[in-house]
C-alpha positions in Angstrom: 0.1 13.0 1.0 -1.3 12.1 -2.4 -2.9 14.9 -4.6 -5.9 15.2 -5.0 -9.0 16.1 -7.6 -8.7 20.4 -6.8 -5.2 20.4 -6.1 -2.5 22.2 -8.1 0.5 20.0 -9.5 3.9 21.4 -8.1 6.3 23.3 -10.8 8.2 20.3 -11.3 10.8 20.2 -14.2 11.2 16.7 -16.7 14.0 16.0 -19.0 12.9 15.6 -22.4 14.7 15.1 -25.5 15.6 18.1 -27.7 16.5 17.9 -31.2 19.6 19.1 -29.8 19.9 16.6 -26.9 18.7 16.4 -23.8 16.6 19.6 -22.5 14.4 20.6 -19.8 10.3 21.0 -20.0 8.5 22.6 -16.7 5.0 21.5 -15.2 3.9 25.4 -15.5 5.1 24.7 -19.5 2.5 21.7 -19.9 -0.2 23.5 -17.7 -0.2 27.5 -18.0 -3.6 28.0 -19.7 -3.7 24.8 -21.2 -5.9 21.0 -19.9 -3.3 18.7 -19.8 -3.7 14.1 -19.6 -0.8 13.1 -17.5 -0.7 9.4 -17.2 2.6 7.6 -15.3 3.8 4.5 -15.7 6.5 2.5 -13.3 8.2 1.4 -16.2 9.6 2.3 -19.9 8.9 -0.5 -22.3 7.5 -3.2 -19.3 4.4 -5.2 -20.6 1.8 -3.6 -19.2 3.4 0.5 -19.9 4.7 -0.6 -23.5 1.8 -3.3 -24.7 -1.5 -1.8 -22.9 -1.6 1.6 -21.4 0.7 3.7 -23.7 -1.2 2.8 -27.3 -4.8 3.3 -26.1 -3.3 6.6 -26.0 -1.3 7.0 -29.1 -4.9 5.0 -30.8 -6.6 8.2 -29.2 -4.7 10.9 -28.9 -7.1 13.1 -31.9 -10.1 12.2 -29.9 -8.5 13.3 -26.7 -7.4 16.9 -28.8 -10.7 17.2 -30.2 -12.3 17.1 -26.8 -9.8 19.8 -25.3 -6.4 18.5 -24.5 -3.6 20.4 -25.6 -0.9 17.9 -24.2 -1.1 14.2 -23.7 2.4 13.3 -21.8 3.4 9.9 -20.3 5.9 10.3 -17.1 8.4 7.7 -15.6 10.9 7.1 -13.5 13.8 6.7 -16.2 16.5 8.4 -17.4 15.6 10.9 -20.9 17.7 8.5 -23.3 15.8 5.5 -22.2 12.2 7.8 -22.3 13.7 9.2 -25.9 14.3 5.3 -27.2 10.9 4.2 -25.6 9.4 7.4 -27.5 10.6 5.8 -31.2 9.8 2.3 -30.7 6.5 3.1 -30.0 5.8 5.3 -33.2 3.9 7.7 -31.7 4.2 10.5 -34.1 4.6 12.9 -31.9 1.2 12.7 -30.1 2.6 11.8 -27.1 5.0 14.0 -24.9 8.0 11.6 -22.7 8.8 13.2 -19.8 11.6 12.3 -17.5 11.2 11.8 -14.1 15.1 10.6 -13.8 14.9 11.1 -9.6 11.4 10.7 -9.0 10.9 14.2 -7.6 7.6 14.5 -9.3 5.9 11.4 -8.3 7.6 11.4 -4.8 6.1 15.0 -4.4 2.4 14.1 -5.7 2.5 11.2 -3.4 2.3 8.7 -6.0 5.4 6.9 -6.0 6.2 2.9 -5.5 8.4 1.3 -4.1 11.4 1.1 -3.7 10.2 -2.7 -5.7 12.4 -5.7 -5.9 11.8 -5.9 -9.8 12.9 -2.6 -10.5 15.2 -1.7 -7.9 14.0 2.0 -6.6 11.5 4.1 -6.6 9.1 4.0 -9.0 5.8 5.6 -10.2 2.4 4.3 -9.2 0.4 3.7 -12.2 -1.8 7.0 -12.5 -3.9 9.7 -14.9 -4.7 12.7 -14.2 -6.6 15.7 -16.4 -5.2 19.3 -14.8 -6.9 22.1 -16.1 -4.6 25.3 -16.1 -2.5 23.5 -13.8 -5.6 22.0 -11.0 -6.7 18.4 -11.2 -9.5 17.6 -12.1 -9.6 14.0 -12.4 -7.5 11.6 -10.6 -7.1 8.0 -11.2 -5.0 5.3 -9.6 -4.5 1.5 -10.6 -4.9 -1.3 -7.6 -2.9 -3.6 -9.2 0.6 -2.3 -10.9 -0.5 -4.9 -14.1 -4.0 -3.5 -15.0 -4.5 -0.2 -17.2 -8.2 -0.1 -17.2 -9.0 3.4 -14.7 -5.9 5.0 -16.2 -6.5 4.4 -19.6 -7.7 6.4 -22.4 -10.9 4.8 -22.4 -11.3 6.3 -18.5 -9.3 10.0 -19.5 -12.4 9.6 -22.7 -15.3 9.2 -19.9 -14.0 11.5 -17.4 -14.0 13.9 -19.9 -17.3 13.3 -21.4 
C-alpha cells in the first residue's frame, strides 16, 4: 500500500557517506522534531534525476530553510559510493543530504517502488516528494511519467508549503 498524506514514514535506515567512509543515518534521525523534503529518484545521475529534479533543489534549498525545512535529502536505489560520487558532481554544497537506499527497503515499504524496469535492471524508486513533519506526511506527490519532475519539484515542495 502506498503512504499516504497523515501517515508516519517507517524507521528505515540509509547509508550515507561519513568523512570516515560509509555510515548509517535513520528516518527517526531526519524526522525526530524536525519538517523534513524527501524527494526520490529511480536513478543517480540519469537525465531527468541529475539535469532536472535534483538542481531545482540545490537552486532552492535557502528558500526551502527559510520556510522551515531542516533537511532536504534526495533517496535512491544505489549503492552509498555511487550516491557519495553523484553528491560531488553535482556541487551541492552540502544542502542536499544522499541517502542510500542500496536494497530498496525504504521505497519497497512506502509502496513507492518501480519496477523491477528493463533499463535499470531491478527495483527502483518511483519518482516522489514528500514534506514529513516530525516524522508524518504532510504532502505527497508522485510523477505519472518516470521523465517529468514538475509535481516533485522544488517549485511544487515551494507551493505545498506556502
Amino acid at each position: 500500500m502506498t503512504i499516504k498524506v497523515g501517515d508516519r514514514l517507517p524507521d528505515a535506515s540509509f547509508k550515507i557517506m561519513t568523512s570516515d567512509g560509509p555510515g548509517e543515518m535513520s528516518m527517526s534521525e531526519l524526522t525526530s522534531g524536525k519538517t523534513l523534503v524527501l524527494f526520490g529518484v529511480p536513478g543517480a545521475f540519469t537525465p531527468t534525476c541529475h539535469m532536472n529534479h535534483l538542481p531545482g533543489f540545490v537552486e532552492h534549498a535557502e528558500t526551502l530553510k527559510n520556510k522551515g525545512v531542516d533537511t532536504i535529502a534526495v533517496v535512491s536505489v544505489n549503492d552509498v559510493f555511487v550516491m557519495d560520487a553523484w553528491e560531488k558532481a553535482s556541487n551541492t554544497s552540502g544542502k542536499i543530504s544522499f541517502l542510500a537506499d542500496t536494497g530498496a527497503d525504504f521505497v519497497d515499504s512506502i509502496g513507492l517502488g518501480l519496477g523491477p524496469a528493463p533499463i535499470f535492471g531491478h527495483l527502483r524508486s518511483q519518482r516522489f516528494a514528500l514534506i514529513a513533519k516530525d516524522g508524518e506526511v504532510s504532502f505527497l506527490a508522485i510523477e505519472d511519467a518516470p521523465g517529468e519532475a514538475t509535481k516533485t519539484g522544488a517549485a511544487a515542495i515551494l507551493e505545498a508549503l506556502g
